[in-house]
N, C-alpha and C positions, 0 to 999 in steps of 0.2 A: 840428422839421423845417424846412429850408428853404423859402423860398419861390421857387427857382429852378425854372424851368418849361423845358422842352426839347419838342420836337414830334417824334413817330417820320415815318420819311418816309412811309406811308400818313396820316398825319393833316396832314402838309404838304403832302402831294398835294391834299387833300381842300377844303383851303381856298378856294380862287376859286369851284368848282364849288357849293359851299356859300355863299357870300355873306358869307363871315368872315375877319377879317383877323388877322393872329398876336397884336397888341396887343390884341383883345377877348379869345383865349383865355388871354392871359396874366394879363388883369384877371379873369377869369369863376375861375381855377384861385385864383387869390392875394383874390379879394375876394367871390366867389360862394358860393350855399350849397349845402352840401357833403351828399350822401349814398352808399350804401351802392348798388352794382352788381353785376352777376353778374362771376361768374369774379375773383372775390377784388379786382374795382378799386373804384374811387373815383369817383363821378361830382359833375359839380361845375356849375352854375347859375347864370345872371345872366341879367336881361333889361338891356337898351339901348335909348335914345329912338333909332327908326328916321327914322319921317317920310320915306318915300322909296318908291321904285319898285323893286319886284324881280320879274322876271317879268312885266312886263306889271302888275302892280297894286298898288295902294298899298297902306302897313303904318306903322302908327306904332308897333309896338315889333318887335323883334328880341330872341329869348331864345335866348340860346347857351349849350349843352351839352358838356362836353370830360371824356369819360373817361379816368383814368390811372393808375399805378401809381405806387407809391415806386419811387425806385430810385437807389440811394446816398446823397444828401444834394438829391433833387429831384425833380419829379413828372413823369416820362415820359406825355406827351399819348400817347394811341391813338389816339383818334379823336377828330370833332368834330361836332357835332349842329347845324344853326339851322334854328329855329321863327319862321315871319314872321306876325305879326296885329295 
């Protein structure tokens, strides 16, 4: 499988409001760990050193989530998840 990553425009949307930038889900999909999600996708895992302000409070990691599908020769993001602690 390749490791080319593509984002659907709901999971591109989703991005700033979420606090994730395209190069974290691109690293989380190609270097994160990988499991098993409803409705036949893939979900996929990494935390990241935060150390910063979001919302109003501090977090020193950031763990970002991006659900996706195969699809041709690359994994179609759906969606994307961040957990701030």
């Amino acid at each position: 499988m390749s490791t080319t990553v593509r984002l659907h425009p709901h999971a591109a949307g989703r991005l700033i409001e979420r606090g994730v930038v395209e190069a974290e889900v691109i690293a989380t999909v190609t270097d994160g760990e990988r499991f098993q999600a409803k409705f036949e996708r893939i979900g996929f895992r990494r935390n990241f050193a935060f150390d910063d302000v979001w919302r109003g409070r501090q977090y020193a990691t950031k763990q970002v989530e991006a659900y996706a599908v195969e699809d041709d020769d690359s994994w179609l993001v759906i969606t994307v998840i961040a957990r701030f602690f």
